[in-house]
BALOBA-1460 file (C-alpha; in Angstrom, 3 decimals):
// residues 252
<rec num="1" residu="x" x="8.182" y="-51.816" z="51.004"/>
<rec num="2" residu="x" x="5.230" y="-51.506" z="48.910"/>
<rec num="3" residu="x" x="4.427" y="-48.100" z="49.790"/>
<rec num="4" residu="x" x="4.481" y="-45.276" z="47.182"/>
<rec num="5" residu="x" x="6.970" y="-42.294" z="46.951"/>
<rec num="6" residu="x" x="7.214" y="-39.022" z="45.331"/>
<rec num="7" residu="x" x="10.189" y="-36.317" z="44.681"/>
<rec num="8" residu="x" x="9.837" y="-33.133" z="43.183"/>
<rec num="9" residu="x" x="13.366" y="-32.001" z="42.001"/>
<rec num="10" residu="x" x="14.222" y="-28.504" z="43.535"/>
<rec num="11" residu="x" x="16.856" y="-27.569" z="40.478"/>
<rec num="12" residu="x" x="16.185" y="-27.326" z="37.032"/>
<rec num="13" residu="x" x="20.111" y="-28.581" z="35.915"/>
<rec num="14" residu="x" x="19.215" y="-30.933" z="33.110"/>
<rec num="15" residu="x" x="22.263" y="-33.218" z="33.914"/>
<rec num="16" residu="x" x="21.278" y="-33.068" z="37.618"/>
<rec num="17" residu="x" x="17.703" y="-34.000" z="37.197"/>
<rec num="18" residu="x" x="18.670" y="-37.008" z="34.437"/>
<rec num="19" residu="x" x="21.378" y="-38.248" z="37.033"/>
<rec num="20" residu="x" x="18.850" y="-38.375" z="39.937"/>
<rec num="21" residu="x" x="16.166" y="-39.983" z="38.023"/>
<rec num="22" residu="x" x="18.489" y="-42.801" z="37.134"/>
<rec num="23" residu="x" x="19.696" y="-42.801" z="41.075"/>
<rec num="24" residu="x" x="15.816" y="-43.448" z="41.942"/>
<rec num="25" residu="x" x="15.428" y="-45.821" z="38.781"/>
<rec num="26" residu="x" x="19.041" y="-47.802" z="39.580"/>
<rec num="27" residu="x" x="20.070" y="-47.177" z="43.853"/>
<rec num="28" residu="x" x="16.880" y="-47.399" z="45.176"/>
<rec num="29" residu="x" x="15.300" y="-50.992" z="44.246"/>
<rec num="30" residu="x" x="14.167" y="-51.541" z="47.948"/>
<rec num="31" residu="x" x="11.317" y="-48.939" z="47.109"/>
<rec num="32" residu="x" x="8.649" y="-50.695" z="44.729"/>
<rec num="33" residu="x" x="6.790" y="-47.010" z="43.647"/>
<rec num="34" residu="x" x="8.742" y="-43.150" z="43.297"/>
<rec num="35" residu="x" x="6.936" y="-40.710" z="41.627"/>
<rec num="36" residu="x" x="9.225" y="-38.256" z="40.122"/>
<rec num="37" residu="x" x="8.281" y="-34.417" z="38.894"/>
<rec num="38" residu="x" x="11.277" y="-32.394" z="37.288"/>
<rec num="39" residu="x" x="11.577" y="-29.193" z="35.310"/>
<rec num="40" residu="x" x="14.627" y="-28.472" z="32.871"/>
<rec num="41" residu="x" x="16.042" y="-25.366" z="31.783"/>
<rec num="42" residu="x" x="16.260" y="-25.250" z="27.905"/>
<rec num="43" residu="x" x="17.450" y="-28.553" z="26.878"/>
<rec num="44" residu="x" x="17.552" y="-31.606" z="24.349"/>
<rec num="45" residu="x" x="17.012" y="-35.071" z="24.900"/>
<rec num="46" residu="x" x="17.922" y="-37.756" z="22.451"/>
<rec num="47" residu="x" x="16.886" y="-41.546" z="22.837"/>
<rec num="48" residu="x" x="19.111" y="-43.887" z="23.696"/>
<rec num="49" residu="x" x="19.967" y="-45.613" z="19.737"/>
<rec num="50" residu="x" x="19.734" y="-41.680" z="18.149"/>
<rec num="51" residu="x" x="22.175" y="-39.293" z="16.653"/>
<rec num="52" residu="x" x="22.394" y="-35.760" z="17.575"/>
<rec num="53" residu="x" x="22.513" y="-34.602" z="13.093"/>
<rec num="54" residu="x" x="19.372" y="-36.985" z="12.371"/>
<rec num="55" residu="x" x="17.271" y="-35.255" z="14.626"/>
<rec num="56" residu="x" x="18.409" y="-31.839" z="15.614"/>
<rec num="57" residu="x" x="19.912" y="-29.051" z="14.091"/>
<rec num="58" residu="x" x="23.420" y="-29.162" z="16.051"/>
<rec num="59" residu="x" x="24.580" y="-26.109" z="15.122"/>
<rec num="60" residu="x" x="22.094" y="-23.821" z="16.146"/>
<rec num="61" residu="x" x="21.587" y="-25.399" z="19.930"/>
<rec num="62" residu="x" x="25.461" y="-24.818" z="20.130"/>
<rec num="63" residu="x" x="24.869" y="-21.189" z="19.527"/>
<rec num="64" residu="x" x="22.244" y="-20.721" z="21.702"/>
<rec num="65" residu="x" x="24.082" y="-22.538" z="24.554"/>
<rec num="66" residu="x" x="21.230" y="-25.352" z="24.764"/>
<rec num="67" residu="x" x="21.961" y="-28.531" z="26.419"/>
<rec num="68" residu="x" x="22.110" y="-32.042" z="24.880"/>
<rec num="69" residu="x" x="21.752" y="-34.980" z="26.618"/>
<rec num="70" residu="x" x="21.232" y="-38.760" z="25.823"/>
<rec num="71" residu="x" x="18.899" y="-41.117" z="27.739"/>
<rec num="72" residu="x" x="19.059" y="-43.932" z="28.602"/>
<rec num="73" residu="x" x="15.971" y="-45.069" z="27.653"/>
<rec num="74" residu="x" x="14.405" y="-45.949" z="24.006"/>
<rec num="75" residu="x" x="11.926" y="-43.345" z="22.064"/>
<rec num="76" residu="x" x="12.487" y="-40.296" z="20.514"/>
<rec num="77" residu="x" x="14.418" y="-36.622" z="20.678"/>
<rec num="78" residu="x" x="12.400" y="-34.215" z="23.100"/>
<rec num="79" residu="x" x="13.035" y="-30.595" z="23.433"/>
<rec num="80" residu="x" x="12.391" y="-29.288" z="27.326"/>
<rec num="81" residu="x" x="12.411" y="-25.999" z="28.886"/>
<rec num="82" residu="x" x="10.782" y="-23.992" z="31.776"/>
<rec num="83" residu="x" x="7.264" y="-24.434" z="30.463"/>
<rec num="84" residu="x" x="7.994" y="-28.677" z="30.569"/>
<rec num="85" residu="x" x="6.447" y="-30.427" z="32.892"/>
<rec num="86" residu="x" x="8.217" y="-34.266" z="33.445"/>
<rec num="87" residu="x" x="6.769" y="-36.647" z="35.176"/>
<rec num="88" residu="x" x="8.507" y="-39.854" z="35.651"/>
<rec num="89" residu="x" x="7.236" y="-43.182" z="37.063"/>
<rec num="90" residu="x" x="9.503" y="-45.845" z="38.375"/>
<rec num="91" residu="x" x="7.872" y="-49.402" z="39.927"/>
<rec num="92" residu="x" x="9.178" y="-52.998" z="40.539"/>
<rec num="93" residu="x" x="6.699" y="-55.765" z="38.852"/>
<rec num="94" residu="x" x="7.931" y="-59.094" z="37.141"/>
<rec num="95" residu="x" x="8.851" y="-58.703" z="33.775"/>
<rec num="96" residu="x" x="7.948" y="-61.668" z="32.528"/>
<rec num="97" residu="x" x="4.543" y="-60.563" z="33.039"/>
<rec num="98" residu="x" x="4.987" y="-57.382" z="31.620"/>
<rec num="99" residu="x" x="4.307" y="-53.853" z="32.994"/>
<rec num="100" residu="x" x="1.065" y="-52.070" z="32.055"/>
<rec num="101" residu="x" x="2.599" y="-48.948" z="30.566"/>
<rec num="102" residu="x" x="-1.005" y="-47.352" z="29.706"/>
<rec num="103" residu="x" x="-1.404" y="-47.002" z="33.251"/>
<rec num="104" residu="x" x="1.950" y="-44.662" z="33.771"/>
<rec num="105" residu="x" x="0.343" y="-41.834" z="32.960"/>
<rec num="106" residu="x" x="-3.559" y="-42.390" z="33.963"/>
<rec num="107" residu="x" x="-2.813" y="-40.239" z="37.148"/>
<rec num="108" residu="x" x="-2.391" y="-37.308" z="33.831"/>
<rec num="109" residu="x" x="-4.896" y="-38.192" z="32.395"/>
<rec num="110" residu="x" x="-7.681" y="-38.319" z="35.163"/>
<rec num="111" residu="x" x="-5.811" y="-34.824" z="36.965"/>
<rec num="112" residu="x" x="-6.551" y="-32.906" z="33.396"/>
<rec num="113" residu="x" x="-9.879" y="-34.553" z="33.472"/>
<rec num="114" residu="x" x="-10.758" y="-32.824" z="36.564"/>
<rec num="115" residu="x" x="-10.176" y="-29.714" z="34.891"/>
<rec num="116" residu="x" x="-11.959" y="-30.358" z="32.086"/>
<rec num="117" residu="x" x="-9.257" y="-31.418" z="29.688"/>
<rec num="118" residu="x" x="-9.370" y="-35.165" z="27.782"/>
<rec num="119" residu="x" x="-6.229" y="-36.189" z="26.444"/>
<rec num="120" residu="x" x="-5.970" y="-39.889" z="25.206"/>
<rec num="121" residu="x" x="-3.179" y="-42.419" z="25.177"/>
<rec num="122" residu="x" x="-2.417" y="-42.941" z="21.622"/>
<rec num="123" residu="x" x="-1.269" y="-46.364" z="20.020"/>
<rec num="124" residu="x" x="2.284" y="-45.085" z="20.242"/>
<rec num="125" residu="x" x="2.106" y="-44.673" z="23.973"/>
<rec num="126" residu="x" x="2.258" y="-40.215" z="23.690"/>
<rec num="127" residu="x" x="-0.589" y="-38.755" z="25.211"/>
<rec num="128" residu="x" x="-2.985" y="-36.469" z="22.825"/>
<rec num="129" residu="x" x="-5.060" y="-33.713" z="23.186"/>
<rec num="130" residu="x" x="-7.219" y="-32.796" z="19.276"/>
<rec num="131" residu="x" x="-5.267" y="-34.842" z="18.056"/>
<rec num="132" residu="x" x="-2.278" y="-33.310" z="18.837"/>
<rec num="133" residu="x" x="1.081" y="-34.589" z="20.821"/>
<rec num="134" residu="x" x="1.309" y="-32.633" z="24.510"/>
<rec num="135" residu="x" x="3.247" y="-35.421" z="25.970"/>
<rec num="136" residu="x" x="5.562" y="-37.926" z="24.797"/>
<rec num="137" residu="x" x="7.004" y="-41.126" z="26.090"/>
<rec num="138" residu="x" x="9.815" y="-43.328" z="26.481"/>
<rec num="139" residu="x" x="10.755" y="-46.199" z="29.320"/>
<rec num="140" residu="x" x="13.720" y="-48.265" z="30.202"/>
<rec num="141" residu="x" x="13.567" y="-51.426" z="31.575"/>
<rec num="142" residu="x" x="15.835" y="-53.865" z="33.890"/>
<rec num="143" residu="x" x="15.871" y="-57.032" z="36.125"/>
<rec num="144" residu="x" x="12.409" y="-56.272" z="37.400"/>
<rec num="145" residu="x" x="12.076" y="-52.447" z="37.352"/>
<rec num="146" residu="x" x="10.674" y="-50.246" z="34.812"/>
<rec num="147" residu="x" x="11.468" y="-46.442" z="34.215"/>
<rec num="148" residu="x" x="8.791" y="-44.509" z="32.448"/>
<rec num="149" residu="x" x="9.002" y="-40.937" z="31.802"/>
<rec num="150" residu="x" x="6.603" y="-38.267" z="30.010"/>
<rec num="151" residu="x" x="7.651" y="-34.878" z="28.632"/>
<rec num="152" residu="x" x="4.038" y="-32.356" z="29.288"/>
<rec num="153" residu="x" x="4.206" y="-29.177" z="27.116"/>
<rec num="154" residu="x" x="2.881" y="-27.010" z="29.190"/>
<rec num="155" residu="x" x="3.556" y="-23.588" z="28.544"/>
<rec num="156" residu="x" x="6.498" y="-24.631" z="26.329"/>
<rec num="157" residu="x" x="8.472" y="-22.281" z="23.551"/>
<rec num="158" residu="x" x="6.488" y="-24.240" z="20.176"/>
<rec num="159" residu="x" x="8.582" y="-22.046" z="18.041"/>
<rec num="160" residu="x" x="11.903" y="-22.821" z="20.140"/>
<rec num="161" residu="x" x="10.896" y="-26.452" z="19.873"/>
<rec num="162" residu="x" x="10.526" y="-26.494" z="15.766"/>
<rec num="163" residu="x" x="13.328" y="-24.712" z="15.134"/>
<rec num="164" residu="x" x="15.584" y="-26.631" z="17.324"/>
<rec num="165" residu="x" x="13.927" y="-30.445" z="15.557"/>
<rec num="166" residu="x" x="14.290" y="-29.120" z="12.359"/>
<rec num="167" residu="x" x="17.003" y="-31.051" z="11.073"/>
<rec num="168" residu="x" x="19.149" y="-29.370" z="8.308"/>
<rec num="169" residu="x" x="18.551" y="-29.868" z="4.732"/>
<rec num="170" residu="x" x="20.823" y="-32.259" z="3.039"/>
<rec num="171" residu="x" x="21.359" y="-34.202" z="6.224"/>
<rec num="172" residu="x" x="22.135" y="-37.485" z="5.537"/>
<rec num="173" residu="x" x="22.795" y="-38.875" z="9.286"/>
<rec num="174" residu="x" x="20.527" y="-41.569" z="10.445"/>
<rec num="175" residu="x" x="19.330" y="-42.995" z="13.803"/>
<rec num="176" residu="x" x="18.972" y="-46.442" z="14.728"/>
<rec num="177" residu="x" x="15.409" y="-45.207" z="15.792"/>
<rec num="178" residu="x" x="14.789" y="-42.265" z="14.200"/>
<rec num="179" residu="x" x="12.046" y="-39.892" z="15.944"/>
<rec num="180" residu="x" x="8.143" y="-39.822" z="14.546"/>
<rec num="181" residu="x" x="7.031" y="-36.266" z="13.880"/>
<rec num="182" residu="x" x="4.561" y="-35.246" z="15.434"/>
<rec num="183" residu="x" x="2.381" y="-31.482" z="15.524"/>
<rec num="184" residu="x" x="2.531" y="-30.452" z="18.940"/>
<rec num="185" residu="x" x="0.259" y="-27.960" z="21.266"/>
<rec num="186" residu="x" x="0.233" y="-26.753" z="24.833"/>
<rec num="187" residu="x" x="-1.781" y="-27.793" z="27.729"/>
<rec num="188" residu="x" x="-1.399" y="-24.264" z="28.811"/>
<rec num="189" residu="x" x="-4.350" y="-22.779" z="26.870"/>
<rec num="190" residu="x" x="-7.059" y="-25.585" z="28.271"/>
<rec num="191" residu="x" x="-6.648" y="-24.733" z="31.548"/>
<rec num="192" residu="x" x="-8.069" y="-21.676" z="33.695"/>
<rec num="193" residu="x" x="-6.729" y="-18.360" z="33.587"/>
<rec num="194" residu="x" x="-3.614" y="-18.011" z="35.252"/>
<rec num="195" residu="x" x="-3.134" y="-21.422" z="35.811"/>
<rec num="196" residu="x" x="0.855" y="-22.002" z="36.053"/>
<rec num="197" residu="x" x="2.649" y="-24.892" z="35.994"/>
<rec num="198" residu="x" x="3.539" y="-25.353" z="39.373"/>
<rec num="199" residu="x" x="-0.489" y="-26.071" z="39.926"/>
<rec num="200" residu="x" x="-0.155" y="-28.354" z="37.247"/>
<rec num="201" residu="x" x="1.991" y="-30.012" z="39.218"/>
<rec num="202" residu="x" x="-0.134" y="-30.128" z="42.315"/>
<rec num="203" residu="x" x="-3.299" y="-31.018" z="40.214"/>
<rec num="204" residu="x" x="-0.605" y="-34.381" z="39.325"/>
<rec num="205" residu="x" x="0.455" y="-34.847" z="42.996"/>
<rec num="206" residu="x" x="-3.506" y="-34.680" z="44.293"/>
<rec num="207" residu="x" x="-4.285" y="-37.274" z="41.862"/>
<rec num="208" residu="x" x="-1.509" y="-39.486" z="42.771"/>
<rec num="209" residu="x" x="-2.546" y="-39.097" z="46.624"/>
<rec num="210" residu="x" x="-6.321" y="-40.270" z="45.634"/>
<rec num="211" residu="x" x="-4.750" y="-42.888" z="43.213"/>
<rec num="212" residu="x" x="-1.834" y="-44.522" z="46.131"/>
<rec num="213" residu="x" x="-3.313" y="-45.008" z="49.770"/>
<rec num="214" residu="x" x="-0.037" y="-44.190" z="51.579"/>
<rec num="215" residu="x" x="1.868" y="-41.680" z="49.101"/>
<rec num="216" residu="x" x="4.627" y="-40.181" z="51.153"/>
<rec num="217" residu="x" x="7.686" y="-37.562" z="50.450"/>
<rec num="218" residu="x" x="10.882" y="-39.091" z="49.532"/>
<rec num="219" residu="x" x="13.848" y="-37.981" z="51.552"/>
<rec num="220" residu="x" x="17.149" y="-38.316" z="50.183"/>
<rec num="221" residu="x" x="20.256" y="-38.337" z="52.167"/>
<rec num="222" residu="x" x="23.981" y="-37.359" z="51.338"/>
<rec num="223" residu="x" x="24.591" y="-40.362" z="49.054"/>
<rec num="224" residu="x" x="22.244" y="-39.241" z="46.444"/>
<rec num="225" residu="x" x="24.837" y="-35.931" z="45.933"/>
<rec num="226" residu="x" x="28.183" y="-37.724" z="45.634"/>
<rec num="227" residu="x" x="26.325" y="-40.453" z="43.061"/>
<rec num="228" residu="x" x="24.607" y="-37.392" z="41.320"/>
<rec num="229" residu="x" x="28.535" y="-35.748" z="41.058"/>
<rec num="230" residu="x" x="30.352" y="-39.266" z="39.944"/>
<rec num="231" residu="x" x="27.632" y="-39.916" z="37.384"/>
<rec num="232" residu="x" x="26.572" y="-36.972" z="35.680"/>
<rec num="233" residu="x" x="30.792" y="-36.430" z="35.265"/>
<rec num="234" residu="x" x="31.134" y="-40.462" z="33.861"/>
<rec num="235" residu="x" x="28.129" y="-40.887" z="32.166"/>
<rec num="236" residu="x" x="25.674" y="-38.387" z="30.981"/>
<rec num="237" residu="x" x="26.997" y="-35.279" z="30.762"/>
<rec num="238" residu="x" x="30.641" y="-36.890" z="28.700"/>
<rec num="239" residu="x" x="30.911" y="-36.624" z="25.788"/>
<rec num="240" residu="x" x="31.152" y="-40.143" z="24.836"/>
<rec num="241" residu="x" x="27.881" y="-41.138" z="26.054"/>
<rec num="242" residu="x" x="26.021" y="-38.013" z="24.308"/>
<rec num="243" residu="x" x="27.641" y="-38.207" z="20.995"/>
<rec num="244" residu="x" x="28.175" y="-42.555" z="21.267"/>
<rec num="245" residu="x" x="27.916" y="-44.225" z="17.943"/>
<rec num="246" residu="x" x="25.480" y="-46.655" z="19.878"/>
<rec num="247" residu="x" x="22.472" y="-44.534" z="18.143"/>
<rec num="248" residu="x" x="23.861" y="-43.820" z="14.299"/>
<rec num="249" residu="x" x="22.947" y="-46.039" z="11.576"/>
<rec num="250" residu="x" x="25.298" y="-48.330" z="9.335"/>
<rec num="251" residu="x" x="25.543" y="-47.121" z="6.009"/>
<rec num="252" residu="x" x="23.528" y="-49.774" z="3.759"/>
């Protein structure tokens, strides 16, 4: 079916909404294009090949309650929250041809442009507005089908964010990939008075409907909950997967 498909994820569990990204990334191959929009209550989320004391303070987000999860895809450690917009893209294509990843997030780029805003891809694939990060990227790949997916700081908690990265002194954990840091702003402040982020979210969804000739609500059945409930429990909310050895370092 080569029509196009969009969710927009009605609860803002972090485990719930990673689970049911990688139900529409894994379960539903059938569909070649799903557009998926998601908001997170406070949360972490590491890169697959990264450890939780290279690139967060551990510690602190235990205090504060703050959820950390792993991905399953590549990149960096991304701090969400209320005022995070995610946007993820899922397609079929051949991979030995490769998938265009600068187009992912074009439909971003041209909504903000309506608005006035210009943010630009940059050569590591985040998208930039000044010069500063107010996206960033990371995609998964398998037999044919990618999974691309975009953290947009909205109206996100900067200072939250910073303290939560900072990584304590004296640290000496490493990540397979560690994270590139970056200086980081919000779209918020570009954007008309009393704009919120649910009409960022439209802004997104009108561009996709101009961008995809037949765009058309996904609806999910009863399958999509019991998956959602085995998974999250098995997988990404164990701890096993989150704290896996699969992202720290050898010791040279």
């Amino acid at each position: 079916m080569k029509k196009a498909y969009y969710y927009i994820s009605k609860s803002n569990d972090p485990y719930y909404n990673i689970t049911l990204e990688d139900y529409l990334y894994r379960q539903l191959r059938s569909l070649e294009t799903i557009y998926f929009l998601w908001i997170n209550r406070p949360s972490v989320f590491m890169g697959r090949y990264q450890h939780a004391e290279a690139e967060l303070d551990v510690e602190y987000l235990q205090k504060r309650g703050i959820a950390l999860l792993r991905r399953t895809s590549g990149g960096g450690t991304v701090y969400h929250d209320e005022g995070n917009l995610n946007f993820s893209v899922i397609k079929n294509g051949e991979e030995s041809k490769g998938f265009d990843l600068a187009a992912c997030p074009q439909s971003v780029q041209s909504a903000l442009a309506k608005k006035g805003v210009e943010v630009v891809r940059s050569p590591r694939g985040d998208l930039r507005l000044g010069g500063l990060k107010v996206g960033g990227a990371a995609e998964a790949m398998t037999r044919g089908r990618l999974l691309y997916h975009i953290c947009l700081l909205f109206d996100t908690d900067l200072e939250e964010l910073d303290r939560i990265l900072t990584v304590a002194p004296g640290t000496k954990a490493r990540s397979r990939v560690a994270s590139v840091r970056s200086k980081v702003t919000n779209l918020r402040p570009t954007l008309p008075l009393g704009y919120t982020i649910a009409d960022f979210q439209t802004l997104i969804l009108d561009e996709l409907r101009d961008i995809e000739e037949d765009l058309t609500p996904l609806i999910l059945d009863d399958e999509v909950e019991e998956y959602i409930q085995r998974k999250r429990a098995e997988q990404f909310e164990h701890p096993d997967w989150i704290h896996s050895s699969i992202g720290k370092a050898k010791e040279s």
